[in-house]
C-alpha positions in Angstrom: -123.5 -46.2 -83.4 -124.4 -44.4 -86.3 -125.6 -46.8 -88.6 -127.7 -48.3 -85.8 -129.3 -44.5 -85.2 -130.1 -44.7 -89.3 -132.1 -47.8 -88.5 -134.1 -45.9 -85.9 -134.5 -42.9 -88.2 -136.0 -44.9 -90.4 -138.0 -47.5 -88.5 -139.5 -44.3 -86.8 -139.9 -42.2 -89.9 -137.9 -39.3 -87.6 -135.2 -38.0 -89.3 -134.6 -36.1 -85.9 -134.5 -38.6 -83.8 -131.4 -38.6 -81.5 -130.1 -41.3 -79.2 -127.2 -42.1 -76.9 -125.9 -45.5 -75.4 -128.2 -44.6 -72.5 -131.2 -44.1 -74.5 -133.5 -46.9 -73.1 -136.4 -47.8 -76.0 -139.1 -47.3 -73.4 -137.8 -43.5 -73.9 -138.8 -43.2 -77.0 -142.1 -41.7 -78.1 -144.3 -44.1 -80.2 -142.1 -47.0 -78.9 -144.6 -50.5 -79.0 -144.4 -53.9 -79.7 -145.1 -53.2 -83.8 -142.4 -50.8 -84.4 -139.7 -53.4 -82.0 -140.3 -55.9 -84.5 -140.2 -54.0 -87.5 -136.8 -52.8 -86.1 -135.0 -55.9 -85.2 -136.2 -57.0 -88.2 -134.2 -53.7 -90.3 -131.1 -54.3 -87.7 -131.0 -57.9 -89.2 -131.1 -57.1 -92.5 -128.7 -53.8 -91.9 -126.0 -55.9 -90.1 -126.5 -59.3 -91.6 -127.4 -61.4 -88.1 -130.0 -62.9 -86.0 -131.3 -61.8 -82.9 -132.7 -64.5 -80.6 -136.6 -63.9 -78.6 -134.6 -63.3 -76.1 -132.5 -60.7 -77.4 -135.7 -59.0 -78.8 -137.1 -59.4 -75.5 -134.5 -58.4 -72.6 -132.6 -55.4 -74.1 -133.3 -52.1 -72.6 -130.8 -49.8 -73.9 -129.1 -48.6 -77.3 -125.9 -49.0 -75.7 -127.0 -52.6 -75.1 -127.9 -53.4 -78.6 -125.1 -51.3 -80.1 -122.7 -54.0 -78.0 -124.4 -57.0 -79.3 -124.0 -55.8 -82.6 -120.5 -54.9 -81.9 -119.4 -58.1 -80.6 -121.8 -60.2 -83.5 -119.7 -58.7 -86.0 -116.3 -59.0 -83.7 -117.1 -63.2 -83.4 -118.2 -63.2 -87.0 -114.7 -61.5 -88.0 -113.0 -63.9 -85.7 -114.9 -67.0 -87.1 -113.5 -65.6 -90.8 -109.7 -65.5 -89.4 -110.0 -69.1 -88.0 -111.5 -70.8 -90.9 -108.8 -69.5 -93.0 -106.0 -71.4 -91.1 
């Protein structure tokens, strides 16, 4: 989950910004519709993937976006082991 708290960091310009799987965006001061964007936006560039509107939309939680990524890059390293048969 650390490289997903860098994003944050950075996104927020808080260097001391510290969250946990139960850290719901809504929690987080200066949280609005601007800086949501402009973070998906650094998590798909950061972790090479797409979110969906709905993705963007419906998550709540860092623990909820930290599994999405998790299992993005677990299908993505599945895909990879697959196509090599």
């Amino acid at each position: 989950m650390g490289h997903v708290q860098e994003v944050f960091r950075s996104v927020f310009e808080d260097e001391t910004l510290t969250l946990s799987r139960e850290t719901r965006f809504k929690d987080i001061e200066r949280w609005d519709w601007f800086l949501h964007v402009n973070l998906f936006t650094e998590l798909e560039s950061r972790f090479r993937m797409e979110f969906s509107l709905s993705e963007m939309a419906y998550l709540e939680s860092v623990g909820e976006l930290a599994d999405l990524i998790d299992s993005e890059r677990w299908n993505r390293r599945l895909k990879g082991i697959v196509g090599a048969e």
